[in-house]
C-alpha positions in Angstrom: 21.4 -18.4 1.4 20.1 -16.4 4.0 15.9 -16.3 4.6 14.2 -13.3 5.5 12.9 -14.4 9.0 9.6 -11.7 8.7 8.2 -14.1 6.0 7.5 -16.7 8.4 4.0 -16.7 10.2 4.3 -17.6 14.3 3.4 -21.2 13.8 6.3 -21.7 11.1 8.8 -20.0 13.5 7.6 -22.5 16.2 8.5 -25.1 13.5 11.7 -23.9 13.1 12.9 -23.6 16.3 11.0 -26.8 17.2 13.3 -28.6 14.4 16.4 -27.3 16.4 15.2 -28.2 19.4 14.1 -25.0 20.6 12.1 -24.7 23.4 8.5 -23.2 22.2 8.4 -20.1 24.4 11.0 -18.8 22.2 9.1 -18.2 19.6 6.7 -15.4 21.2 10.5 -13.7 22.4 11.7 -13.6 19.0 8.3 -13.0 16.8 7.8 -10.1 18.9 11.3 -8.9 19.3 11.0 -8.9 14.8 8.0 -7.0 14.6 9.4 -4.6 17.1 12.3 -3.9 14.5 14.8 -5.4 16.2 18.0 -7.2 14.7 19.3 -10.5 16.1 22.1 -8.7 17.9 19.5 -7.0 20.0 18.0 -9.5 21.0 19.4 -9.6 24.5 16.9 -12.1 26.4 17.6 -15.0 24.2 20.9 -17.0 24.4 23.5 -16.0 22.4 24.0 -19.4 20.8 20.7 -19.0 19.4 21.0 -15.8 18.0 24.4 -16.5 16.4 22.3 -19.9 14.9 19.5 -17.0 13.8 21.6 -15.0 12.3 23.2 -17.5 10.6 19.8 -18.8 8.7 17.8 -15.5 8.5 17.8 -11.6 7.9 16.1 -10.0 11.0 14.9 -7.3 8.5 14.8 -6.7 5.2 14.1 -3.2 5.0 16.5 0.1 5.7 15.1 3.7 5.3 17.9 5.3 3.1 16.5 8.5 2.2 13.8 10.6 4.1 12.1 13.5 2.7 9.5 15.6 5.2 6.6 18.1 3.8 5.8 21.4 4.9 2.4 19.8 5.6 4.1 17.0 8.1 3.4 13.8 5.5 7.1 11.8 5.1 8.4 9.7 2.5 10.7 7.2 2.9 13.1 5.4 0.0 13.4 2.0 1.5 16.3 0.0 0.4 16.1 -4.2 0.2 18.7 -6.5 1.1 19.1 -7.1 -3.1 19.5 -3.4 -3.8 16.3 -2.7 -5.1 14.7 0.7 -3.9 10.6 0.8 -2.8 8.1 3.8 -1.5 6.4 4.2 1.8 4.8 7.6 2.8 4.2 8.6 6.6 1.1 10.9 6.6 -0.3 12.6 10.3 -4.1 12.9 11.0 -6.1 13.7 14.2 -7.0 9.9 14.4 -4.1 8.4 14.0 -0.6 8.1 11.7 -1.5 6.3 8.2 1.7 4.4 6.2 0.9 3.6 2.5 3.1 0.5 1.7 4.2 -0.6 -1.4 3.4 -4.0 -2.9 5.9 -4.3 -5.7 9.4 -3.3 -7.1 7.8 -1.4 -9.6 4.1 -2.0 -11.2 3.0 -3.5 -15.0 -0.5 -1.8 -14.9 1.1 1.4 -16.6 -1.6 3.7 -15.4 -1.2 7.1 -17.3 -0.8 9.4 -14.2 1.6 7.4 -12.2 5.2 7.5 -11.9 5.0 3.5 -10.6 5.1 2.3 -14.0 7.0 4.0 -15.8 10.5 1.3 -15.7 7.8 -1.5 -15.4 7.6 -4.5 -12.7 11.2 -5.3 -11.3 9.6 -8.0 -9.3 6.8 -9.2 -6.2 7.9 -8.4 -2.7 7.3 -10.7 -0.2 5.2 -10.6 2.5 7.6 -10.1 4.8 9.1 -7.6 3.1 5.5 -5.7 3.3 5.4 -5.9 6.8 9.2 -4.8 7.0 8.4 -1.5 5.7 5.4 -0.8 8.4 7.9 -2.5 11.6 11.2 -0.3 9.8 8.8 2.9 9.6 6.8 2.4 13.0 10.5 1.8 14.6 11.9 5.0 13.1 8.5 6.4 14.7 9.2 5.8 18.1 6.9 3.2 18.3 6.9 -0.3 19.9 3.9 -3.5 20.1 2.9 -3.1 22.8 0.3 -0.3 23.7 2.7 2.1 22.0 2.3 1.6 18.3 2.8 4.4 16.0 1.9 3.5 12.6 -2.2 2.9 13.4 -3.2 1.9 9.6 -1.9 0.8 7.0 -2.5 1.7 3.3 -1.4 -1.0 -0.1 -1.3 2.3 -1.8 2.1 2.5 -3.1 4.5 1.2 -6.3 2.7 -2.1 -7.4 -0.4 -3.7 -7.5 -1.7 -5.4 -4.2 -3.6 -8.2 -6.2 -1.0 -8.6 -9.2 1.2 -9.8 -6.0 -1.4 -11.4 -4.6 -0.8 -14.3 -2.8 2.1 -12.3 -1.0 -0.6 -9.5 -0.3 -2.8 -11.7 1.9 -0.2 -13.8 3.8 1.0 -9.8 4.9 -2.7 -9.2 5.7 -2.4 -12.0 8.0 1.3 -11.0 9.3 0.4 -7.8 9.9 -2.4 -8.2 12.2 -1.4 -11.2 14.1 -1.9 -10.6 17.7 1.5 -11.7 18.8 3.2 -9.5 16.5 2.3 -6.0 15.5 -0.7 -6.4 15.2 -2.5 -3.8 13.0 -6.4 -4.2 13.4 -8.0 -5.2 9.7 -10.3 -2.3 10.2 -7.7 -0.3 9.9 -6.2 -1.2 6.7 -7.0 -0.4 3.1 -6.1 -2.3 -0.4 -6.2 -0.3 -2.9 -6.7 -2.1 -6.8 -7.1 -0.9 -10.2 -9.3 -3.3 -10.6 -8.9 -7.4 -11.0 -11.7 -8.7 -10.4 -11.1 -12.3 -10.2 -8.5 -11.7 -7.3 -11.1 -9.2 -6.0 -13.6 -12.5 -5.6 -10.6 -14.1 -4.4 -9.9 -11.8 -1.3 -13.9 -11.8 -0.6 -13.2 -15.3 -0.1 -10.3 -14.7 2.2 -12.7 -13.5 4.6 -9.8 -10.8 5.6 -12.4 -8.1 5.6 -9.8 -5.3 5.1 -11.1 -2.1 3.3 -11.7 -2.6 -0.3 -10.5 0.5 -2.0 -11.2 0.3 -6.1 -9.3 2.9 -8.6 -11.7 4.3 -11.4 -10.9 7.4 -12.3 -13.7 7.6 -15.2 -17.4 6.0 -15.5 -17.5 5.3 -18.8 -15.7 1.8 -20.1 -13.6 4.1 -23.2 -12.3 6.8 -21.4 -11.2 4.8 -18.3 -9.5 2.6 -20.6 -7.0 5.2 -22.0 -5.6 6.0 -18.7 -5.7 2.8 -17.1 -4.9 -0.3 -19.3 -6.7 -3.0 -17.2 -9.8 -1.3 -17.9 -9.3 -3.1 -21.5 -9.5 -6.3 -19.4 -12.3 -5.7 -17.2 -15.6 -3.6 -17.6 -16.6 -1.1 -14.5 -19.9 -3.5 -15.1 -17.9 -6.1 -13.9 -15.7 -4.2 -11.3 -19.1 -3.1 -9.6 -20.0 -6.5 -9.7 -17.3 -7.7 -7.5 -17.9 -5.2 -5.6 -21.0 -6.0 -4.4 -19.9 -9.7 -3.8 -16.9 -8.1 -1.5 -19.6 -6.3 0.4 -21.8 -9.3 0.8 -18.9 -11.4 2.0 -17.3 -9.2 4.3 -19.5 -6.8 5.6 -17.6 -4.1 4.7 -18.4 -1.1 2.5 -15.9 -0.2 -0.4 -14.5 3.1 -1.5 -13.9 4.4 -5.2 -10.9 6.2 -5.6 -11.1 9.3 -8.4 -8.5 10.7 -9.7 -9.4 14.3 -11.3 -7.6 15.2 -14.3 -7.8 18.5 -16.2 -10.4 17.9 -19.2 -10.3 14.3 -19.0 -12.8 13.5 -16.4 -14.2 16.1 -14.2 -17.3 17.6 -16.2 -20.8 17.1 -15.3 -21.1 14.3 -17.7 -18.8 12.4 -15.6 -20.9 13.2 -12.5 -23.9 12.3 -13.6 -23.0 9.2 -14.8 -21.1 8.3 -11.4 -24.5 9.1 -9.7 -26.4 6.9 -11.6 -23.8 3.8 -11.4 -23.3 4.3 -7.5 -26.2 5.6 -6.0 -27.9 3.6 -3.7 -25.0 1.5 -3.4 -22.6 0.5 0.2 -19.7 3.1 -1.6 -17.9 6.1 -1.0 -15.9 8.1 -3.9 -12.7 9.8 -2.6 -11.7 12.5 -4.7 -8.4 13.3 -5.2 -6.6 16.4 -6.7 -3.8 14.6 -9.4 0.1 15.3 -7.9 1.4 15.8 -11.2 4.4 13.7 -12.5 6.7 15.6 -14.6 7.1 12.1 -17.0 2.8 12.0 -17.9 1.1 14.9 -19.5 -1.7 14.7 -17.7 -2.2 17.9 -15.6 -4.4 18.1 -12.2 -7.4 19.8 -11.7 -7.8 23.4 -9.7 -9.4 23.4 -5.8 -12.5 25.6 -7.9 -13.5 22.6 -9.7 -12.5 19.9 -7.3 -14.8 21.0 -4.8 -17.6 22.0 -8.0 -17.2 18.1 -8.5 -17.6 17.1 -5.1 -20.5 19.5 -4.8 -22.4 17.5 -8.2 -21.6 14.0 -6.5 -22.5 15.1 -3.0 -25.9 16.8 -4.5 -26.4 13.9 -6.5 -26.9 11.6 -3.1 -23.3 10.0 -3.4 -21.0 10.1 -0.3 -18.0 11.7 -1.3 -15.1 13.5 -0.1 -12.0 15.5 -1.5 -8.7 13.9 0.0 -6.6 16.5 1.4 -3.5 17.2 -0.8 -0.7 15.9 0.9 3.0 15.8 0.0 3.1 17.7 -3.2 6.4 19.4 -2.4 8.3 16.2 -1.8 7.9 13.7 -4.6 4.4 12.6 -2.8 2.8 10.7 -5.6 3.5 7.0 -6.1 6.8 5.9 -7.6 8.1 9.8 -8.1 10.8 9.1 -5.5 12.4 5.9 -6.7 11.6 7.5 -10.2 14.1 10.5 -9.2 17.0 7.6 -7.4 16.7 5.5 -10.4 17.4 8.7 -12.6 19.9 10.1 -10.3 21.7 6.3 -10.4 22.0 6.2 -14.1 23.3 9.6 -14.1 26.0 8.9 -11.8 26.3 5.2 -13.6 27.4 6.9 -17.1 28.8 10.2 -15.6 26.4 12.9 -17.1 
């Protein structure tokens, strides 16, 4: 059975072709000629023996964009097919400094938070890590972009279906895929893990020493009411979340970022900004609020721009750094899992003819 060749790291393709008795340079050809998107076919300055052997052991790449969808407000989604059938998320989105790709971790997710679309058919199963990086060398590819001096995709978001740490031993060997120098090499700085909130993997990345941003989903400061829309929180106390928090930041240096989610009447009243004040302040944090992209599947209903920005204005008063994300994608599925959500449907419809 074939391999997927992104999985391996540059040392294990030296292996490989070392084992065939390979001459080492290869390696750097083909590594680089992978994380430029290429297939084996393409790869013209390598013998053609070898690429025939290549081909024989191992899928170049492992991810196809199938289905492309482009907001008014320039942000793109992609449906990425896999070489087993299975259908993932990435979304494309333009800023001044730079284009950002959120990546999906997972076929799927098992955390079942209530505003998200990910969840609702539950986990399929992990994605490798070269499957990870395939959607950031398939999307900066379809970009126009190469490796060298001419990369498109600049950072990188684990923002998408799944959960980075539920996968986790996949998520950090694509950490250190993706910004290996002889590939494409995506600076740490400049990517973002976003969690729900596991705090014994969250020690475990400190430990990594990675130092990629540490972004945290909370969504409510009290224990109860974060617990009805995100399961885990039954697992793990925002006592304990914070906690790990501040370890990550004495470990790596690095401050970490609170993503909130406002919902109508759930969590969006001065209550819920004082409380936020008086758990963050003082602490190496930034909250990122974000206006709910509603998903026709959850009740749950998003918040007006009048009481975003009265939110933000409590937080910011308060002494907390905070922001409201710009709403991006609305008109195109934008929110996680929505667009596999809506080719899943459409599959079954066509599957039993209704």
């Amino acid at each position: 059975m074939k391999k997927n060749a992104l999985d391996m790291s540059f040392d294990e393709l030296k292996s490989y072709l070392a084992g065939i008795g390979e001459k080492p340079f290869r390696a750097g050809q083909i590594f680089r000629a992978l994380h430029r998107g290429l297939d084996f076919s393409e790869m013209t300055d390598i013998p053609k023996t070898l690429r025939e052997k290549l081909d024989g052991d191992f899928y170049a790449q492992s991810v196809t964009i199938i289905k492309s969808l482009v907001s008014a407000d320039g942000t793109e989604k992609f449906l990425f097919a896999l070489n087993d059938g299975n259908v993932i998320e990435g979304v494309l989105m333009a800023y001044k400094y730079g284009s950002t790709l959120c990546v999906s971790t997972q076929v799927g997710c098992r955390m079942n938070c209530a505003f998200c679309a990910s969840g609702l058919n539950g986990l399929a199963r992990n994605l490798s890590r070269g499957e990870i990086l395939g959607e950031v060398i398939t999307a900066n590819r379809y970009a126009g972009g190469d490796i060298a001096g001419n990369r498109k995709i600049i950072n990188v978001v684990l923002m998408g279906s799944g959960e980075p740490l539920d996968n986790y031993i996949e998520t950090v060997n694509f950490l250190k895929l993706v910004s290996c120098p002889e590939g494409i090499n995506v600076s740490r700085r400049n990517i973002s893990l976003s969690t729900c909130g596991i705090v014994p993997k969250m020690y475990d990345l400190a430990n990594e020493n990675i130092g990629v941003n540490l972004t945290v989903s909370l969504h409510s400061p009290f224990d109860d009411e974060r617990a009805k829309i995100m399961p885990i929180a039954k697992t793990y106390s925002i006592c304990e979340i914070l906690d790990a928090c501040s370890y990550y930041f004495d470990k790596t240096g690095r401050r970490y970022i609170f993503e909130y989610v406002l919902i109508k009447g759930e969590n969006n009243t001065e209550r819920h900004a004082n409380e936020l004040i008086r758990l963050l302040k003082g602490r190496p944090c930034h909250v990122n609020l974000i206006r709910l992209n509603e998903v026709k599947e959850r009740a749950l209903k998003g918040d007006t721009d009048k009481q975003a920005y009265k939110f933000l204005k409590l937080l910011t008063d308060g002494g907390l750094s905070a922001t409201l994300r710009r709403k991006m994608g609305e008109d195109i599925d934008g929110a996680c899992g929505q667009l596999r959500q809506r080719y899943i449907e459409k599959k079954a419809e066509k599957a039993y003819n209704i």
